[in-house]
N, CA, C and O atoms as CSV, one atom per row, in Angstrom:
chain,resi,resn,atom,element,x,y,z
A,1,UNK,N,N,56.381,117.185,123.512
A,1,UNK,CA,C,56.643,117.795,122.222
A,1,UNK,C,C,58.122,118.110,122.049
A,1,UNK,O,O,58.751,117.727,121.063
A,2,UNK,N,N,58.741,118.930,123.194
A,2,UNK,CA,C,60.604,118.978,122.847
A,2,UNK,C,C,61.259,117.750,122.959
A,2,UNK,O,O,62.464,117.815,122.713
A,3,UNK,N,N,60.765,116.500,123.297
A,3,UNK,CA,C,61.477,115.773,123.275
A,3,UNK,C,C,61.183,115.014,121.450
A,3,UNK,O,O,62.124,114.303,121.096
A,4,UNK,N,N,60.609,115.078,120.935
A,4,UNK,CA,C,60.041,114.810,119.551
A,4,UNK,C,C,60.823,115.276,119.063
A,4,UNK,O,O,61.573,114.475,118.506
A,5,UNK,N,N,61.222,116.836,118.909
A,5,UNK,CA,C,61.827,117.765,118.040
A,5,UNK,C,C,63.160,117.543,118.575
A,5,UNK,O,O,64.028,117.968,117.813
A,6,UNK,N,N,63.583,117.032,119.607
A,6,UNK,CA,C,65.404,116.633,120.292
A,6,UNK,C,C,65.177,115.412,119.410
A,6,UNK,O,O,66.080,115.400,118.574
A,7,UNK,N,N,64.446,114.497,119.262
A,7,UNK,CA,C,64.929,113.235,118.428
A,7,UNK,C,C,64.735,113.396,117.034
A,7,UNK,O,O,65.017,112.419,116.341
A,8,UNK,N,N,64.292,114.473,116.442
A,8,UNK,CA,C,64.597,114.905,115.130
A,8,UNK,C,C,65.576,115.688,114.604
A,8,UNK,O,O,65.818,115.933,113.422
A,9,UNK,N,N,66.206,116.119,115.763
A,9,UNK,CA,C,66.891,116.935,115.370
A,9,UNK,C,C,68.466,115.686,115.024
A,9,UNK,O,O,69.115,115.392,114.020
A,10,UNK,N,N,68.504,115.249,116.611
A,10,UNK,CA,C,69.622,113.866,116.033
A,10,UNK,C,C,69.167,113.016,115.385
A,10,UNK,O,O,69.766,111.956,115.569
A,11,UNK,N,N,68.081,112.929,114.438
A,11,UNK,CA,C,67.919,112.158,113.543
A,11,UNK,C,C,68.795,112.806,112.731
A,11,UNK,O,O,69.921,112.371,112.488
A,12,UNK,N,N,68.202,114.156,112.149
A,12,UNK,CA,C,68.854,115.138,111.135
A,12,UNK,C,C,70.332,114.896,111.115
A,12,UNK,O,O,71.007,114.712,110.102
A,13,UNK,N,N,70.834,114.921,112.585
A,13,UNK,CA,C,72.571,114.838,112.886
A,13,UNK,C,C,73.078,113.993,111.886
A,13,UNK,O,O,73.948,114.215,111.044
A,14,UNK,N,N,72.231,112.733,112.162
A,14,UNK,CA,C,72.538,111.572,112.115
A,14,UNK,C,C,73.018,111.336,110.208
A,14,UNK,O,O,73.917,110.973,109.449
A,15,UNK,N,N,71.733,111.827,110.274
A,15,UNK,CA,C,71.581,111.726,108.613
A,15,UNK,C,C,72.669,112.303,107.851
A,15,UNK,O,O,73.209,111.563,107.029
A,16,UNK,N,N,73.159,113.691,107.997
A,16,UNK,CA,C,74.199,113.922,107.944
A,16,UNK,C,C,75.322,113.629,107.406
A,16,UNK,O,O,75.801,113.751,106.278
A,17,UNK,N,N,75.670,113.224,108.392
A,17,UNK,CA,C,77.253,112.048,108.466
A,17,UNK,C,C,76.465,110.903,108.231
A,17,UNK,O,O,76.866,110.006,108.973
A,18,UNK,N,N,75.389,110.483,107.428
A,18,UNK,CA,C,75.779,109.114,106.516
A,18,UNK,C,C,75.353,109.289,105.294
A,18,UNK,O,O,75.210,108.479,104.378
A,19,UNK,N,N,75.101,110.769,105.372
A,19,UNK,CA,C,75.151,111.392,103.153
A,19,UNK,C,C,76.377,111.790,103.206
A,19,UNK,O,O,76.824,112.280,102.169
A,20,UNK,N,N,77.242,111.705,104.359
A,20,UNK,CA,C,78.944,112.752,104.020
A,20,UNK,C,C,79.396,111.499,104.031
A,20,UNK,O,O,79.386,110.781,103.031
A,21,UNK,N,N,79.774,111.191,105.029
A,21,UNK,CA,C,80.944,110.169,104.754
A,21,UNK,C,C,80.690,109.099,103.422
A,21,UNK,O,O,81.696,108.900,102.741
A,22,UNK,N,N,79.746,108.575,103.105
A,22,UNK,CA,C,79.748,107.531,101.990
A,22,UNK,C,C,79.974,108.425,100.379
A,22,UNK,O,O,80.392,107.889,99.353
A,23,UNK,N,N,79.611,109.754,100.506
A,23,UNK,CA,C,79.355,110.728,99.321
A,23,UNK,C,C,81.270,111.197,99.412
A,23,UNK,O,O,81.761,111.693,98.397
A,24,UNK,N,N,82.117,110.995,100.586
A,24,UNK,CA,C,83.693,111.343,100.760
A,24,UNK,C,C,84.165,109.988,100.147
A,24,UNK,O,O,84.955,110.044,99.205
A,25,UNK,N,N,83.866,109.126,100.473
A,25,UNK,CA,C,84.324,107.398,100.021
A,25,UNK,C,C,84.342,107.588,98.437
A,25,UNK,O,O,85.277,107.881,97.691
A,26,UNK,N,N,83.250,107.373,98.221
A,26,UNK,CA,C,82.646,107.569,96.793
A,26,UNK,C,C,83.835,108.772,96.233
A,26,UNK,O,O,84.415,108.658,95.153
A,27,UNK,N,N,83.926,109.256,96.639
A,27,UNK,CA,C,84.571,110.740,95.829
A,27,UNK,C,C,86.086,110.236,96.215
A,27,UNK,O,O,86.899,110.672,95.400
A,28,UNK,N,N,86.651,109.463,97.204
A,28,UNK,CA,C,88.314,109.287,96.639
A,28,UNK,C,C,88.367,108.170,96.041
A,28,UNK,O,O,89.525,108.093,95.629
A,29,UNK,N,N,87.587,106.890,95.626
A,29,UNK,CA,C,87.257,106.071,95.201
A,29,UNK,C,C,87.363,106.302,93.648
A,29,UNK,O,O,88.271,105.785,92.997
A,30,UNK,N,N,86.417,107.083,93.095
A,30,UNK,CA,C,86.201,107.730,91.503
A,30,UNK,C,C,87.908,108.211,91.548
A,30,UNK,O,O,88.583,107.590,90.727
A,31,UNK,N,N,88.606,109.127,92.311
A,31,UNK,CA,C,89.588,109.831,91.983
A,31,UNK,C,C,90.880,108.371,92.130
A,31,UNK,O,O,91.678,108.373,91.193
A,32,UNK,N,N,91.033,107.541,92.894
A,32,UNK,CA,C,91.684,106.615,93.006
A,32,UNK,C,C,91.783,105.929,91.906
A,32,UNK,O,O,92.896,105.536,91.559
A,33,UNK,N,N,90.469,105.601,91.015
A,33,UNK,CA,C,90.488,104.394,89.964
A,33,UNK,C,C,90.458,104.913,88.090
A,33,UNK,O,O,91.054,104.478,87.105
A,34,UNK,N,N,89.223,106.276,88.341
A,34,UNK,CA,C,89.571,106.692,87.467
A,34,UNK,C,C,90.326,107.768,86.875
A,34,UNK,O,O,90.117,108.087,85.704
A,35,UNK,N,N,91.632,108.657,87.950
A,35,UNK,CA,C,92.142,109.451,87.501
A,35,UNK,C,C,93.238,109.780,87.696
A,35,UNK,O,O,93.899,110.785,87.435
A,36,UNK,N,N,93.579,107.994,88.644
A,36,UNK,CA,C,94.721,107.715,88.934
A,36,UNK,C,C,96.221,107.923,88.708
A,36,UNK,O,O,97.116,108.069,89.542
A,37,UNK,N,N,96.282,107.894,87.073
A,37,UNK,CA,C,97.526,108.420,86.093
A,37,UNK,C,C,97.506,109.634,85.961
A,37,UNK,O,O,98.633,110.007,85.636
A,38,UNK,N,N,96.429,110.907,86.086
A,38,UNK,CA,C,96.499,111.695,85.893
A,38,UNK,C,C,96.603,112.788,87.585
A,38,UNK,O,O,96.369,113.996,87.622
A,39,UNK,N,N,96.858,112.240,88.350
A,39,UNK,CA,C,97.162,112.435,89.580
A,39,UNK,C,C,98.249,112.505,90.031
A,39,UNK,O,O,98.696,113.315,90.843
A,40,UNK,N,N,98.987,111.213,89.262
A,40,UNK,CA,C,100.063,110.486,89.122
A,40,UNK,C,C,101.248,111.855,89.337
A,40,UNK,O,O,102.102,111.948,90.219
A,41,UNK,N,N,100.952,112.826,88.213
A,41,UNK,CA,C,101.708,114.271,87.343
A,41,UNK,C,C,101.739,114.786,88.304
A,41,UNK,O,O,102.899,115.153,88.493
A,42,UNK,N,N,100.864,115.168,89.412
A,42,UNK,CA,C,101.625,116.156,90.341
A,42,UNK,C,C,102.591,115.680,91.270
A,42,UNK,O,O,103.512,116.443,91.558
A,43,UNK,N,N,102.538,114.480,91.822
A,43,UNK,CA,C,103.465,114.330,92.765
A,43,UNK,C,C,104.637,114.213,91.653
A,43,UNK,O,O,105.207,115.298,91.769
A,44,UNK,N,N,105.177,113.629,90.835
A,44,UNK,CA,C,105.963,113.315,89.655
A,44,UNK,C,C,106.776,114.980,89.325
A,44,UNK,O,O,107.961,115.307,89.398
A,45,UNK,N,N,105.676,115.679,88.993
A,45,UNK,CA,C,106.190,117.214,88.719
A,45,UNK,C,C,107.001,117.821,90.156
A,45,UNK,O,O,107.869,118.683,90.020
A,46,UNK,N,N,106.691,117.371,91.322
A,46,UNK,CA,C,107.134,117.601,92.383
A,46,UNK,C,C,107.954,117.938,92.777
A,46,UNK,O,O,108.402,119.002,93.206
A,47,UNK,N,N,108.562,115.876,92.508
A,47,UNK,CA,C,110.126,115.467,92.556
A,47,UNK,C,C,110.629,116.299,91.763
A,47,UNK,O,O,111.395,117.204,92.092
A,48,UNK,N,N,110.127,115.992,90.340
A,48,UNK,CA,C,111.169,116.211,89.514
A,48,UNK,C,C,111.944,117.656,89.449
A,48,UNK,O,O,113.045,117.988,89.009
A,49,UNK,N,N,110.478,118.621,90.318
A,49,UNK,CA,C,111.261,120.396,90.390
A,49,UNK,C,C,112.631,120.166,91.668
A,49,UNK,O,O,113.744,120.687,91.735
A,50,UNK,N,N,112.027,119.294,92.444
A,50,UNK,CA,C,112.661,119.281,93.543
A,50,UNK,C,C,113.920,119.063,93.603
A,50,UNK,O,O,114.696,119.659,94.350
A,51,UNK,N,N,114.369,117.683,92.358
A,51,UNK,CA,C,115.882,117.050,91.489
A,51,UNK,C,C,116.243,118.327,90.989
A,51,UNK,O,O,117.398,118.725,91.137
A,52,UNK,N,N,115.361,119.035,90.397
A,52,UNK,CA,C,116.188,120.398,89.161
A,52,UNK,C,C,116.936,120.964,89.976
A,52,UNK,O,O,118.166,120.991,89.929
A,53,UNK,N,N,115.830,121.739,91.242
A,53,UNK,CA,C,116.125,122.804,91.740
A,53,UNK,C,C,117.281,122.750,93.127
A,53,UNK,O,O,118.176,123.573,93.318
A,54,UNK,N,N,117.000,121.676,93.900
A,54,UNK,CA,C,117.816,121.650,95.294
A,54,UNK,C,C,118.657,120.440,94.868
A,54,UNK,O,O,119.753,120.992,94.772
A,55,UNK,N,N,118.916,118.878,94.479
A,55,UNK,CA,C,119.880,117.820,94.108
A,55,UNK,C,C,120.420,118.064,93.134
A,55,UNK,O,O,121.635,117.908,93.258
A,56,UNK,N,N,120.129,118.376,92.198
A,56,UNK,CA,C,121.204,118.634,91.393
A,56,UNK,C,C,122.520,119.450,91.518
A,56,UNK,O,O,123.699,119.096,91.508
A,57,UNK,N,N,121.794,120.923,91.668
A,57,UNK,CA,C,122.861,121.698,91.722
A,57,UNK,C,C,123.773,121.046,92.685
A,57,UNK,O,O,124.926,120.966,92.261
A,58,UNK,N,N,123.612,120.652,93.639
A,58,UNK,CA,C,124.793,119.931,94.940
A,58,UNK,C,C,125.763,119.070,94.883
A,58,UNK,O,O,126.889,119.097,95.378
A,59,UNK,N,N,125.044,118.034,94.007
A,59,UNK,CA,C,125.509,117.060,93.110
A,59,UNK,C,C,126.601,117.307,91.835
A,59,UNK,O,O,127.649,116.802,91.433
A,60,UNK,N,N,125.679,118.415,91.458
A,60,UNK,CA,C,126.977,118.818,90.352
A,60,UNK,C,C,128.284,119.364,91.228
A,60,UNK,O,O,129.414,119.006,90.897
A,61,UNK,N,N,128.053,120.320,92.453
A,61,UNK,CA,C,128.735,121.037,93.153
A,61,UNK,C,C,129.849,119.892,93.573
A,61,UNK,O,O,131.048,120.161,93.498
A,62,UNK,N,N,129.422,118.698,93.985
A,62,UNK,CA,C,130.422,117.864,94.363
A,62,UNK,C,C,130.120,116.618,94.295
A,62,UNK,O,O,129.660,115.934,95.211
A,63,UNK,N,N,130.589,115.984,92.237
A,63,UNK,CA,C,130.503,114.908,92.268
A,63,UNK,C,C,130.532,113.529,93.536
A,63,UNK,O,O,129.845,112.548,93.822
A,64,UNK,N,N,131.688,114.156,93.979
A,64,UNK,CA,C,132.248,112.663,94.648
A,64,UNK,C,C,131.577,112.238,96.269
A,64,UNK,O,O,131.836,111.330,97.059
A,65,UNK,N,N,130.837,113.112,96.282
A,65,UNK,CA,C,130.271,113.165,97.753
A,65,UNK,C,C,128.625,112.211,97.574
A,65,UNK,O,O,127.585,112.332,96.927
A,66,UNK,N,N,129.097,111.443,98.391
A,66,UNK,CA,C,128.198,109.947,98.312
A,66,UNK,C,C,126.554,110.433,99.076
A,66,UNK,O,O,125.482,109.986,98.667
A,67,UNK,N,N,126.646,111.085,99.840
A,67,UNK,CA,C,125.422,111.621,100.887
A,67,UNK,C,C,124.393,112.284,99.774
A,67,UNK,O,O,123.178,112.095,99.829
A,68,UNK,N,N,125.242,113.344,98.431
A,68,UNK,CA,C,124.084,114.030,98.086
A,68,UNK,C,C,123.415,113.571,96.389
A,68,UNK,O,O,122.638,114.121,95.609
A,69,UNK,N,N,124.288,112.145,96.376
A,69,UNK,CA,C,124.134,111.552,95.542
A,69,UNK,C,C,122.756,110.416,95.671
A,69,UNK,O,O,122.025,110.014,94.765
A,70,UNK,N,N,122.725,110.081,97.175
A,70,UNK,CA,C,121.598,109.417,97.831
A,70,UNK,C,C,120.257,110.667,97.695
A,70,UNK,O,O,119.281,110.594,96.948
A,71,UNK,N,N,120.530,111.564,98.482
A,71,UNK,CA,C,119.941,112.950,98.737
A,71,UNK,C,C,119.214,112.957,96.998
A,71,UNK,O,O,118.103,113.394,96.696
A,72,UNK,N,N,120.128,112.400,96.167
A,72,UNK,CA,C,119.510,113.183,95.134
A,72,UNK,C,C,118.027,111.884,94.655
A,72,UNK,O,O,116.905,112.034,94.171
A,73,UNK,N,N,118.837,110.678,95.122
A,73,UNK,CA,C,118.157,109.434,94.179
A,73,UNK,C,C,116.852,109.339,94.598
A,73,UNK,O,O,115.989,108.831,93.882
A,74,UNK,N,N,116.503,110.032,96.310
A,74,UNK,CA,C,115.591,110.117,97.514
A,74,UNK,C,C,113.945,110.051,96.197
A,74,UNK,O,O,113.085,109.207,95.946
A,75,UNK,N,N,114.221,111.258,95.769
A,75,UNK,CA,C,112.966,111.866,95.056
A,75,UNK,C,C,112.626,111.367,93.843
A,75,UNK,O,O,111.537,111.381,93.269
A,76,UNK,N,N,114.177,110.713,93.356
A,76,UNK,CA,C,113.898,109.840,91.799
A,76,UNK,C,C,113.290,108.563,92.443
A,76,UNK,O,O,112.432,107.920,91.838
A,77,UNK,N,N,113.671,108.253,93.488
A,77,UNK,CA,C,112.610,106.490,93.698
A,77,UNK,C,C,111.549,106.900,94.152
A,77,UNK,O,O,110.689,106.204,93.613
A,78,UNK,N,N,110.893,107.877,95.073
A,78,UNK,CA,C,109.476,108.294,94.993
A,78,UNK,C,C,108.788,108.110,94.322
A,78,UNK,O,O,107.836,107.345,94.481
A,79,UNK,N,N,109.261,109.325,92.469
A,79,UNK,CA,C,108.897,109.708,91.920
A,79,UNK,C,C,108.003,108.109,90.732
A,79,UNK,O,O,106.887,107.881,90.264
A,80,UNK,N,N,109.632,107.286,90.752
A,80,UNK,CA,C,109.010,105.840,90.419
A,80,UNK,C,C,107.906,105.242,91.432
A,80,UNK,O,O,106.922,104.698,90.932
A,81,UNK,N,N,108.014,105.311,92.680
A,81,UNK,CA,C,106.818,104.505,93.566
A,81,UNK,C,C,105.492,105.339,92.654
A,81,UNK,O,O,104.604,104.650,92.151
A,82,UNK,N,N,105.481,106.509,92.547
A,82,UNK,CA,C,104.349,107.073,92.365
A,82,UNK,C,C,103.716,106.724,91.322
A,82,UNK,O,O,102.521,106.454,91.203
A,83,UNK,N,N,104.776,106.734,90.340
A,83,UNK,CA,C,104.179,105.424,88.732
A,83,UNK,C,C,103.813,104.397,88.823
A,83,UNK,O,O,103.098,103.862,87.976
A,84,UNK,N,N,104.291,103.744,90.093
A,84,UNK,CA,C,104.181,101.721,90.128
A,84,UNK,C,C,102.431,102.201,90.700
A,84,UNK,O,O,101.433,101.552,90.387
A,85,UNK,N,N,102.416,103.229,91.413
A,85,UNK,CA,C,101.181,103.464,92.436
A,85,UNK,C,C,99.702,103.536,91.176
A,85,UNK,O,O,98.659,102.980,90.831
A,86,UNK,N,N,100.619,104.659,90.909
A,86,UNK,CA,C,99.023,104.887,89.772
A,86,UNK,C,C,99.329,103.945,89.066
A,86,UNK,O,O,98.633,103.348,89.887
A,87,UNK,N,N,99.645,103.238,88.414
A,87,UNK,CA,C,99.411,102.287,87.431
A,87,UNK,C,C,98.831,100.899,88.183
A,87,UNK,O,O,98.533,99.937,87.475
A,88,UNK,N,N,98.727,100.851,89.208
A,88,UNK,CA,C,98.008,99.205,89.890
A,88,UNK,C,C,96.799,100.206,90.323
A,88,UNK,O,O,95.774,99.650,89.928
A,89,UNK,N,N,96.514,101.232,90.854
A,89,UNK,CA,C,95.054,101.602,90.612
A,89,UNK,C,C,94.530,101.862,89.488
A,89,UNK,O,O,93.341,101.611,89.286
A,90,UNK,N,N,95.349,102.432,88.520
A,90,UNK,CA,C,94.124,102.176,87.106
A,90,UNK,C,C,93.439,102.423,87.399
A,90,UNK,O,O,93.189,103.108,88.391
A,91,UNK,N,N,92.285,101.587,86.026
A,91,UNK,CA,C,91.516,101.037,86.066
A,91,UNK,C,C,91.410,99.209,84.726
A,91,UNK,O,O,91.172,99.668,83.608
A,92,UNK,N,N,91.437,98.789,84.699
A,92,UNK,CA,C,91.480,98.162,83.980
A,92,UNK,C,C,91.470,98.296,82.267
A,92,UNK,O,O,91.540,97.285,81.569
């Protein structure tokens, strides 16, 4: 009889982790395709506090200095990867 109720119980285990993991798939899947652009805004809002608040001012502080001019562009090409990103997941 305990050995019945030990193989039900790792049945139960079992079962588990294969309503989670496919029900986790499923759930970045929906967020990947259909809400892709709208996902898009936070990393985007990110950079862009990140340019206001820490590259800029530095940048303004000293045009001619080549390091914080890179420093600054760092978060503006992210900020584009992150558009090229959501826009090829879409959805059609």
């Amino acid at each position: 009889m305990e050995d019945s109720s030990q193989s039900l119980a790792a049945v139960l285990r079992a079962g588990r982790y294969l309503f989670a993991i496919p029900l986790g798939l499923f759930g970045i899947q929906h967020l990947m395709y259909a809400h892709a652009p709208d996902l898009a805004n936070i990393p985007r809002a990110m950079f862009l506090i990140f340019v206001a608040t820490v590259h800029a001012p530095r940048v303004a502080h000293d045009l001619r200095d080549g390091h914080q001019w890179a420093n600054l562009l760092v978060p503006v090409c992210l900020s584009g990867a992150v558009l090229i990103l959501a826009e090829v997941f879409s959805p059609p």
